[in-house]
C-alpha positions as CSV (number, residue, x, y, z in Angstrom):
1,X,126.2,113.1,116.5
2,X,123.1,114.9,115.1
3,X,121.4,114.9,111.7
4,X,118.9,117.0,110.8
5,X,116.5,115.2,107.9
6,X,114.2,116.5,105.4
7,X,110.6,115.0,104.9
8,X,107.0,116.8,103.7
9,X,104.5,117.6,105.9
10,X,102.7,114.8,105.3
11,X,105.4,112.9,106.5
12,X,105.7,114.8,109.4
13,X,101.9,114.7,110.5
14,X,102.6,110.7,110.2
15,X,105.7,110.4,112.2
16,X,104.1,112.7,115.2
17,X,100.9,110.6,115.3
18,X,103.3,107.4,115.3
19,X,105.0,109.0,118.1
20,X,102.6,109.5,120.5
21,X,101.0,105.7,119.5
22,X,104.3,103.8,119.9
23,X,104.7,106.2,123.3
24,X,108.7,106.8,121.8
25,X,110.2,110.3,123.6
26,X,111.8,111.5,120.6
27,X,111.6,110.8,116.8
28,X,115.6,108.6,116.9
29,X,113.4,106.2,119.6
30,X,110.3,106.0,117.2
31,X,112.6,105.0,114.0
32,X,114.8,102.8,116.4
33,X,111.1,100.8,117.0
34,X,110.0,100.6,114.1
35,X,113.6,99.4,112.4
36,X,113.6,96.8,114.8
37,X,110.2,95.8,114.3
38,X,111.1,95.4,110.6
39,X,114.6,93.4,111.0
40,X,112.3,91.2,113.6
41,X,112.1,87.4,112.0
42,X,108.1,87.3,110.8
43,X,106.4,84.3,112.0
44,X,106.6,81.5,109.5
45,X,103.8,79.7,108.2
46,X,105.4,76.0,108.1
47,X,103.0,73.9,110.0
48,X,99.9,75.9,108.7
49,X,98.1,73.1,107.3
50,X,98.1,71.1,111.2
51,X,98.3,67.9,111.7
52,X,97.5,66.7,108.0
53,X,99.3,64.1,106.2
54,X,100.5,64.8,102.3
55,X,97.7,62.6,100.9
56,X,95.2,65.0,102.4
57,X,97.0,68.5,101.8
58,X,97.2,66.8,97.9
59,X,93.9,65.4,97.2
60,X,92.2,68.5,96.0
61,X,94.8,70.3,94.3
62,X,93.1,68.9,91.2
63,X,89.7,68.8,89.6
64,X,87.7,64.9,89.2
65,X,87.1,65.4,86.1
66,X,90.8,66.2,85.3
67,X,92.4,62.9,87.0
68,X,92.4,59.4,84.5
């Protein structure tokens, strides 16, 4: 089944150049890629602070002058 879309020309200019960078042979391939590349799982950030125990990751959260 085909679907013919509207978008501007702007639009347009965008979707060619993101074409011919993603190497796609037709515009259904490019927004297949890039769908996919949205639904992909993003790469979490637990583990970010290393190998640090919860004394260290806390000890600065507040100011000197601000602990009693």
């Amino acid at each position: 089944m085909s679907t013919t879309i509207q978008v501007n020309d702007d639009t347009m200019i965008f979707l060619k150049k993101l074409r011919l960078q993603y190497e796609a042979s037709s515009y259904d391939a490019l927004l297949q890629i890039l769908v996919k590349k949205d639904l992909k799982p993003k790469k979490s950030l637990w583990g970010a602070g290393g190998k640090m125990t919860m004394k260290e990751i806390l000890s600065d959260l507040r100011d000197k002058h601000d602990r009693y």
